[in-house]
PAKE-743507 format. One line per field, with one value per residue (C-alpha): residue in three letters; x, y negated, z negated; chain. Coordinates in pm, 1 decimal, padded with zeros to 6 digits. Layout:
<pts>
res ala ...
X X ...
Y Y ...
Z Z ...
chain A ...
</pts>
This chain:
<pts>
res unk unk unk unk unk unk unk unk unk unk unk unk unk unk unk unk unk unk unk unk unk unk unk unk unk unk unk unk unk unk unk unk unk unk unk unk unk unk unk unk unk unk unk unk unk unk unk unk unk unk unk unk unk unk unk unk unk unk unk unk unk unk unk unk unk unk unk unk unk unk unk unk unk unk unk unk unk unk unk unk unk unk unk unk unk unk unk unk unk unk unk unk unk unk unk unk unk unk unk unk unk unk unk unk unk unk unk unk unk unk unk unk unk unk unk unk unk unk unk unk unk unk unk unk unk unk unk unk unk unk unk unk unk unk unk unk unk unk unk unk unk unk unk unk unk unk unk unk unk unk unk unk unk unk unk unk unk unk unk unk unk unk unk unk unk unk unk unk unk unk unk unk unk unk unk unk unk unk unk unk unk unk unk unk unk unk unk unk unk unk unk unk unk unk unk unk unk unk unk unk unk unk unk unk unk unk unk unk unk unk unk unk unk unk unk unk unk unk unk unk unk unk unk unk unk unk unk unk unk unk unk unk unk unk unk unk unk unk unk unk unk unk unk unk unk unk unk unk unk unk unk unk unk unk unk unk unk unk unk unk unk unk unk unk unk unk unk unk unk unk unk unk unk unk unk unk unk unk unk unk unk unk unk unk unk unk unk unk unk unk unk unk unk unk unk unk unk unk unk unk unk unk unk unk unk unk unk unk unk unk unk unk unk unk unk unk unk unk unk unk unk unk unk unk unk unk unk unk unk unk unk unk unk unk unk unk unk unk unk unk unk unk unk unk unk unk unk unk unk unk unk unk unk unk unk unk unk
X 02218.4 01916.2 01884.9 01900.4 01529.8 01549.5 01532.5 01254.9 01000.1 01162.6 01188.9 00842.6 00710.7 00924.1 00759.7 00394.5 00500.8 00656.7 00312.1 00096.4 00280.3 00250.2 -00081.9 -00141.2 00017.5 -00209.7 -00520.0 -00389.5 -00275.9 -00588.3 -00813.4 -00640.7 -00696.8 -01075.6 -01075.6 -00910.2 -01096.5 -01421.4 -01261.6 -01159.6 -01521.0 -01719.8 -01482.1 -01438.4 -01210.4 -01248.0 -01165.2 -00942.1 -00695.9 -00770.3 -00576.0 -00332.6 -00232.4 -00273.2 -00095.8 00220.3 00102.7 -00177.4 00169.2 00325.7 00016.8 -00114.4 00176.7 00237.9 -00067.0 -00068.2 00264.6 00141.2 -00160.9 00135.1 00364.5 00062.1 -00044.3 00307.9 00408.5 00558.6 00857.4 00974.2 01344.4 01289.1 00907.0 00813.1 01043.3 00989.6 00554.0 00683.5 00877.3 00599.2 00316.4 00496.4 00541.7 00205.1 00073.2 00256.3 00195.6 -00200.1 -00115.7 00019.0 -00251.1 -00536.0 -00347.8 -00321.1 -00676.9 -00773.8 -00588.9 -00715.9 -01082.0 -00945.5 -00810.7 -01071.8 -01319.1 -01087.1 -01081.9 -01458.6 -01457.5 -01223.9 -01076.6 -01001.2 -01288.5 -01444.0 -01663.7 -01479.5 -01613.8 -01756.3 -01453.4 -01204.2 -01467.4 -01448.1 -01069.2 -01032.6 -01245.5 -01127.9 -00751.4 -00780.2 -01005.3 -00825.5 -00436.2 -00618.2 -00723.4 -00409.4 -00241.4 -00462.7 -00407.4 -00026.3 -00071.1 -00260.2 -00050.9 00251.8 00042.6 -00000.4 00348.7 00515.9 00237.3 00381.3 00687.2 00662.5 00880.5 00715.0 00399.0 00597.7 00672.5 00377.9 00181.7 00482.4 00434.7 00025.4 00091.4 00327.2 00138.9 00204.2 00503.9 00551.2 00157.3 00170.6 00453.9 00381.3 00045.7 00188.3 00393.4 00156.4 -00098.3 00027.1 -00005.8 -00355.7 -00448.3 -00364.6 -00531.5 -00872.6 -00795.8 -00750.6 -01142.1 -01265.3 -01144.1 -01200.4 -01621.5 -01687.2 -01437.7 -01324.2 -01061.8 -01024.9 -00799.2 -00704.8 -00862.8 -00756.7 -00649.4 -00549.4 -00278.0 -00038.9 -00092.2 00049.6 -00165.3 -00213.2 -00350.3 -00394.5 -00160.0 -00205.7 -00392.2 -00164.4 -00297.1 -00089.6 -00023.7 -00171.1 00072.0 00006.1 00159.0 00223.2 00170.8 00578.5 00627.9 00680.2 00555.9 00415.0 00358.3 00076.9 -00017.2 -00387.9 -00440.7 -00367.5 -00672.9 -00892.1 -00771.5 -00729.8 -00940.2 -00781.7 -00915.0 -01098.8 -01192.3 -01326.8 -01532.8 -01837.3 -01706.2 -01441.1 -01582.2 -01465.0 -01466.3 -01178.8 -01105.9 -00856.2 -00851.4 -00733.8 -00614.2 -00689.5 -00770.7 -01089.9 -01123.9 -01135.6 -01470.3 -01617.3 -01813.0 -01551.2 -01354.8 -01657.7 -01702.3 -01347.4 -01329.4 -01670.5 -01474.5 -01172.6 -01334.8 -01576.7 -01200.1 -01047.7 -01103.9 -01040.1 -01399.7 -01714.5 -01958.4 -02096.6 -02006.4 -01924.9 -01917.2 -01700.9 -01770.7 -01609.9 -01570.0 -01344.9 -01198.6 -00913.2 -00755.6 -00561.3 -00725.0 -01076.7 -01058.1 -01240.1 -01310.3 -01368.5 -01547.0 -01482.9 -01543.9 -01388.1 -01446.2 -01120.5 -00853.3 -00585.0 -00790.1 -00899.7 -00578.9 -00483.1 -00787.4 -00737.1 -00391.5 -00435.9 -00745.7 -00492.0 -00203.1 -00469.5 -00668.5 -00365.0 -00236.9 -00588.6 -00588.6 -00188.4 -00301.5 -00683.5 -00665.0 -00311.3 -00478.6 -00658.1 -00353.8 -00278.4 -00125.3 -00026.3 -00161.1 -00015.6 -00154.3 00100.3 00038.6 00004.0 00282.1 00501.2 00595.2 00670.1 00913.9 01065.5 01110.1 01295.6 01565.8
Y -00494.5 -00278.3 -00076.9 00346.1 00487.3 00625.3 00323.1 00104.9 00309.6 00286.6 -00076.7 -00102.0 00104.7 -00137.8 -00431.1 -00325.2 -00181.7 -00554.4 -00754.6 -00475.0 -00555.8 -00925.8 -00922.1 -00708.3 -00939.6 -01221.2 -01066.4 -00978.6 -01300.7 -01469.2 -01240.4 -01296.3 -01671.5 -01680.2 -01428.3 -01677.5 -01943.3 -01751.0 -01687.6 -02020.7 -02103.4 -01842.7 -01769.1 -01432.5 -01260.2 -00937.9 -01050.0 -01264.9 -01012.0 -00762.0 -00996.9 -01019.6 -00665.6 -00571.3 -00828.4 -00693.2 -00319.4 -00457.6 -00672.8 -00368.1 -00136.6 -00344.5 -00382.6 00014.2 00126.5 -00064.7 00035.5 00413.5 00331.5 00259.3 00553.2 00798.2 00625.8 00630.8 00912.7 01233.9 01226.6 00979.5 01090.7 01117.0 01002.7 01268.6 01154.7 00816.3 00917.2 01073.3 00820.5 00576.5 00789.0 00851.3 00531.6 00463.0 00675.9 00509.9 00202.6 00313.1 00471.0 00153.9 00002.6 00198.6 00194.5 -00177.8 -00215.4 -00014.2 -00207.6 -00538.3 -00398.5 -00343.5 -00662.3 -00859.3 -00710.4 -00773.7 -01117.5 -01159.6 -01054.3 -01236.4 -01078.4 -01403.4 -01499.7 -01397.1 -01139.9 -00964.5 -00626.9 -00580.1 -00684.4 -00461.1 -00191.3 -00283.3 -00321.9 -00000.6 00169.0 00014.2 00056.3 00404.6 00474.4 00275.4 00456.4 00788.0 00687.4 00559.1 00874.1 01077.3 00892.2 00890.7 01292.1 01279.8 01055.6 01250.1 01595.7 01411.2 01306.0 01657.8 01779.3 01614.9 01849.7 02176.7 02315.1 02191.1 02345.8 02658.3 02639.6 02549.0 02821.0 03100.2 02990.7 02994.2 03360.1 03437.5 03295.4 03515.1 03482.4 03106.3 02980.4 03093.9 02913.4 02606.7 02615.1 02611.1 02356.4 02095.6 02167.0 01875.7 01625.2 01740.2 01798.8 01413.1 01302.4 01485.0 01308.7 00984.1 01033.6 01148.3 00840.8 00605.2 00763.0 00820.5 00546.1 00617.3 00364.2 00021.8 -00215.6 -00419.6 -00214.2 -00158.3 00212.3 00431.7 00664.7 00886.8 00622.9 00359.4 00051.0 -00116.3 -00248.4 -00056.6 -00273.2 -00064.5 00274.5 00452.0 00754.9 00935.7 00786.8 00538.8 00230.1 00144.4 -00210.2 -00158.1 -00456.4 -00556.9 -00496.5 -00171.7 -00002.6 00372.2 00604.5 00882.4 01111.3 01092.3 01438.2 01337.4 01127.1 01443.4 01685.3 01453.3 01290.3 00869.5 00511.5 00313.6 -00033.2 -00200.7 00073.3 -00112.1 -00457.1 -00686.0 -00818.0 -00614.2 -00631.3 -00574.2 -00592.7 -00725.4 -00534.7 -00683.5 -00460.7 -00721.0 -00673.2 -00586.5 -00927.8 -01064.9 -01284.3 -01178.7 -01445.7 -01735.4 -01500.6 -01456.0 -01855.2 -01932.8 -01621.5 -01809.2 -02154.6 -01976.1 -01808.6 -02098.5 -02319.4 -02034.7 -02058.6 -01706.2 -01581.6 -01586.0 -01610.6 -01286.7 -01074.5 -01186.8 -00985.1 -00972.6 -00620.9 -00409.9 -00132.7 00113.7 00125.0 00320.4 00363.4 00051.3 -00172.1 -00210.9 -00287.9 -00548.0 -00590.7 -00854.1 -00745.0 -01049.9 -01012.2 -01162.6 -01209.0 -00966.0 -00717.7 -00934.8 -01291.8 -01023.2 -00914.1 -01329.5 -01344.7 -01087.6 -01205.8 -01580.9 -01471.7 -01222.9 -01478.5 -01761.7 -01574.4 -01469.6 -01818.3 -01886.6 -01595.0 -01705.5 -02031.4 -02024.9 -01673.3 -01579.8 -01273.3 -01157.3 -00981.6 -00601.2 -00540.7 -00203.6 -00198.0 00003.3 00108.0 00059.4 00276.6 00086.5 -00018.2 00049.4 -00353.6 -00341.1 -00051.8 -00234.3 -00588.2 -00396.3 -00203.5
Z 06014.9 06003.6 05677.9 05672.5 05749.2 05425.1 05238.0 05327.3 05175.2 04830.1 04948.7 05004.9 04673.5 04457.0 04561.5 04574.1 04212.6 04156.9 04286.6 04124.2 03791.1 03817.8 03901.9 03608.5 03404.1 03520.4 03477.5 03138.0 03029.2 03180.2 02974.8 02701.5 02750.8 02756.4 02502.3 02259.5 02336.6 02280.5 01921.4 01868.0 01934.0 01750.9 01473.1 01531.9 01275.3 01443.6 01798.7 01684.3 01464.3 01765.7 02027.8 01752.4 01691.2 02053.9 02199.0 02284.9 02336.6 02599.1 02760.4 02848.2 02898.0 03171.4 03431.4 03355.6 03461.7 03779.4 03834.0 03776.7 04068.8 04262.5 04251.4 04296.6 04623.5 04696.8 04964.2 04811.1 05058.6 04843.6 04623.2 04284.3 04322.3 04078.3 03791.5 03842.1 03828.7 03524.4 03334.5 03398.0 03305.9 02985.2 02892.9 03026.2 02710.2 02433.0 02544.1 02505.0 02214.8 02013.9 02181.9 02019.9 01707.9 01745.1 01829.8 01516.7 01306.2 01426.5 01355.0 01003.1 00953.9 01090.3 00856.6 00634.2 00670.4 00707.2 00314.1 00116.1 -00202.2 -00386.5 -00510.0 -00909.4 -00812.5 -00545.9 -00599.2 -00210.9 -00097.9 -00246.7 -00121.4 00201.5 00206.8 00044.4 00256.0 00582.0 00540.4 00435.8 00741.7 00969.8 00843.7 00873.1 01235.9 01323.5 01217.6 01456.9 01738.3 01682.5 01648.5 01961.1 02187.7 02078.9 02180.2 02501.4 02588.7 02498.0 02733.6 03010.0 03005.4 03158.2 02910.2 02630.6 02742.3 02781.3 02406.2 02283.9 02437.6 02344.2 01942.5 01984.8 02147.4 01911.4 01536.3 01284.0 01058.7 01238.4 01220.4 00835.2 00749.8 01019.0 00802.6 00490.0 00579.1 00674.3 00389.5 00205.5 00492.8 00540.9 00191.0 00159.4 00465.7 00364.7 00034.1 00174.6 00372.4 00025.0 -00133.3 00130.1 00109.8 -00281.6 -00401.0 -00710.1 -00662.6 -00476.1 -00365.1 -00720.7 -00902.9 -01292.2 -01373.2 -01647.9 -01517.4 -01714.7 -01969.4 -01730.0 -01698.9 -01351.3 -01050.0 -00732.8 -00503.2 -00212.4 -00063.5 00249.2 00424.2 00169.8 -00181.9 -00377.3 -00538.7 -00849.1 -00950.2 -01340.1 -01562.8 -01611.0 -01206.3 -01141.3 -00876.8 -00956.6 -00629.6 -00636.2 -00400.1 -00272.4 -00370.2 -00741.6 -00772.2 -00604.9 -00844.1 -01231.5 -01419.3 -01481.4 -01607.5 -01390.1 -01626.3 -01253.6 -01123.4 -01107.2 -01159.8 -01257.1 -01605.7 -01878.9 -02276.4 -02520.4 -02875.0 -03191.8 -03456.6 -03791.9 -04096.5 -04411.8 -04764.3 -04940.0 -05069.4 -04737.8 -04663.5 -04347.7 -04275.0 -04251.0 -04000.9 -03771.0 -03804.8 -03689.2 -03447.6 -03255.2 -03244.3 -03122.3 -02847.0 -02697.5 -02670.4 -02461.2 -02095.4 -02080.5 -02271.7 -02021.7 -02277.8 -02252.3 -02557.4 -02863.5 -03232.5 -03582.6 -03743.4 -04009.4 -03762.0 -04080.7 -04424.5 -04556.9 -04947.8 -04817.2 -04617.6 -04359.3 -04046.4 -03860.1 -03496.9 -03292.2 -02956.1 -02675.4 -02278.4 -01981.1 -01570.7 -01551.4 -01724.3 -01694.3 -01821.0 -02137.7 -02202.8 -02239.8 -02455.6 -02690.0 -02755.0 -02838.5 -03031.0 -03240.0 -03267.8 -03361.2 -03624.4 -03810.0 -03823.9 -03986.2 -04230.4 -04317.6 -04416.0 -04536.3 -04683.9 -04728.9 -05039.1 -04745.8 -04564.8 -04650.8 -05023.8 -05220.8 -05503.9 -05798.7 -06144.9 -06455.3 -06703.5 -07081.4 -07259.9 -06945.4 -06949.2 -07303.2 -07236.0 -06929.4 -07123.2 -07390.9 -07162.8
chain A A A A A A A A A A A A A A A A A A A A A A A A A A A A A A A A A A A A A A A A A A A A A A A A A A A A A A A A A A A A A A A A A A A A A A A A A A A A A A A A A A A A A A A A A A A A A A A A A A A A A A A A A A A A A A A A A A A A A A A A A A A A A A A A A A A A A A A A A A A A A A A A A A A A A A A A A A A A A A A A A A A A A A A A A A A A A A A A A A A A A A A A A A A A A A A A A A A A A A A A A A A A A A A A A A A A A A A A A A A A A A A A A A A A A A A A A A A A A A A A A A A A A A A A A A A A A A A A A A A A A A A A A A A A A A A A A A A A A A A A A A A A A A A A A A A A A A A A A A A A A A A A A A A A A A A A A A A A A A A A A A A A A A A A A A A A A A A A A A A A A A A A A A A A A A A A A A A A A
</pts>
């Protein structure tokens, strides 16, 4: 029964479309092929994390656009061949636009990769994770802003609008601006961060008198992991504008102290003796600083210090405290006159007085 005249072109468009798309998807899969194997060889951690995030995006991207070569050759006589240019070419976009995004965060990743963080001096490699997520989000982010410009483009009336609120600015552009200053105040944050670096991936900061670890830098706030696991969120533009604590700036080795309040009577030099022995048995000390000092003295008391350094915040932190809890053991049982007494005058003939009430 021969089909209606009207049919066998659509006939015809859907299966060029159909062998256009598998093709596609061989060529794509068959790329993708050689291009692991050349990673697999050359142990590419760019290449490789590249594939990875693009992966799916580059599935659909490649059957789409030879579907799209398709529907333009096909004839214009065709019903509905103008939505159905359309609907592809729109999908078309986003599936370039998670594919860019994809490919930019498989750059990211791989370099990444290429510069492990867990090692004890790690300070180039929190740079270049700081700097190459915050780059890489704030690249992302334009290219989702730009796809999206793209897609409304496609419709007429969108166009329409667009170039009615342009005409129009005034009251609208003010507030539209006003509006997104925050998102770009943040995002020009983010570059100034991401260039200067006044803050890194696990990096150790002072904020609001919150001690933490930089867990993780988006295009828009910072997360700080706090020491008893909280998370504390702050905005980009925070870091621009206040002053804060950075005890890794320029490395990971830091010093700290233990201060002791004891008694005037107290012998230095046996403290500073057992102090040394404690510190060369802790793991936690890296040999670099070491000093016992009388750092202040009050009507009551002095106060000595005990200056010890470490690889990192959180080994010093360790340090400090078993050096604390170990020398006051030591003072409890070699010097117990040592710790902190008030002291009180009484006045002559005071304990006769007292013995006879």
């Amino acid at each position: 029964m021969p089909f209606d005249i009207q049919v066998h072109p659509w006939v015809t468009a859907l299966l060029a479309a159909l062998v256009a798309a598998l093709i596609a998807l061989a060529i794509h899969h068959s790329l993708r092929a050689i291009l692991r194997r050349v990673v697999h060889r050359e142990r590419a951690h760019v290449l490789s994390a590249m594939l990875e995030r693009t992966q799916r995006a580059a599935g659909f991207a490649a059957p789409l656009f030879a579907m799209q070569l398709v529907w333009s050759g096909a004839p214009d006589t065709l019903d509905s061949i103008n939505a159905v240019r359309h609907v592809n070419g729109v999908l078309l976009l986003v599936a370039v636009t998670a594919f860019v995004m994809g490919l930019i965060g498989g750059i990211a990743d791989g370099l990444i990769a290429r510069n492990p963080s867990n090692v004890d001096d790690n300070l180039h490699a929190r740079r270049v994770e700081t700097q190459t997520r915050v780059l890489s989000r704030s690249a992302q982010t334009l290219v989702l802003i730009g796809g999206a410009a793209m897609v409304l483009m496609t419709f007429p009336g969108m166009r329409q609008l667009g170039a009615s609120l342009l005409a129009s600015a005034g009251v609208l552009g003010i507030i539209g601006g006003l509006a997104a200053r925050p998102v770009f105040s943040n995002l020009i944050s983010g570059l100034q961060l991401a260039l200067a670096q006044p803050l890194r991936i696990d990096d150790v900061l002072i904020v609001k008198g919150e001690w933490g670890r930089v867990e993780e830098i988006t295009g828009t706030y910072v997360v700080l992991k706090i020491w008893d696991e909280r998370r504390l969120i702050i905005p980009l533009q925070w870091f621009i504008e206040n002053p804060f604590e950075n005890w890794t700036r320029t490395g990971s080795q830091i010093m700290g102290t233990v201060f002791l309040w004891l008694d005037y009577t107290t012998p230095i030099d046996p403290i500073r003796v057992e102090a040394k022995r404690l510190v060369e048995s802790m793991p936690e000390w890296d040999r670099r600083v070491f000093a016992v000092q009388v750092t202040d003295a009050t009507d009551r008391a002095i106060q000595v210090r005990v200056l010890v350094s470490s690889l990192s915040a959180g080994a010093n932190f360790d340090l400090r405290c078993k050096l604390r809890e170990a020398l006051v053991a030591f003072l409890a049982r070699e010097y117990p006159e040592s710790l902190p007494v008030v002291r009180s005058a009484v006045p002559a003939g005071a304990t006769e007085v007292a013995e006879a009430l």
